[in-house]
C-alpha positions, 0 to 999 in steps of 0.5 A: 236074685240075679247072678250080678246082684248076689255076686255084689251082696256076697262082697259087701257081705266079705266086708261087712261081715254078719250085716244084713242087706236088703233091697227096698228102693236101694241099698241098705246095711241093717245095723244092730245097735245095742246101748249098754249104757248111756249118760253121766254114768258111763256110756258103752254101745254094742254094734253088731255085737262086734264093735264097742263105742266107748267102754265107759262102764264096769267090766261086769255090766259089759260082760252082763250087756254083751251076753258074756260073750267078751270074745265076739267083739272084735274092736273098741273105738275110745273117744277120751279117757278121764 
């Protein structure tokens, strides 16, 4: 890896924090997506373990999907309330 190159990865990794990069043919973020839940139930997404995309669930099943690791997520994006 060339000085320049790892000098780019280790800022995009700042910015990013624990996303993973690689270079196949270009630039690209290796994102872990984990679904909670998904549909009239309720709807919560992990991603990277870090952020939560809804919370449309009971706090047990988020603790239960997120490995009792409340702690780790750093943000919740809500898109509406009932």
């Amino acid at each position: 890896m060339s000085t320049g190159l790892a000098r780019q990865e280790g800022r995009l990794a700042a910015i990013y924090g624990d996303l993973s990069l690689r270079q196949n043919g270009g630039w690209q973020l290796a994102i872990d997506i984990k679904i909670l839940a998904s549909g009239s139930s309720g709807n919560c997404y992990l991603i990277n373990s870090e952020i939560m995309i809804e919370c449309g669930i009971t706090i047990d099943r988020i603790r239960k999907g997120s490995g009792f690791k409340l702690g780790e997520i750093e943000a919740c994006l809500i898109s509406h309330e009932h």
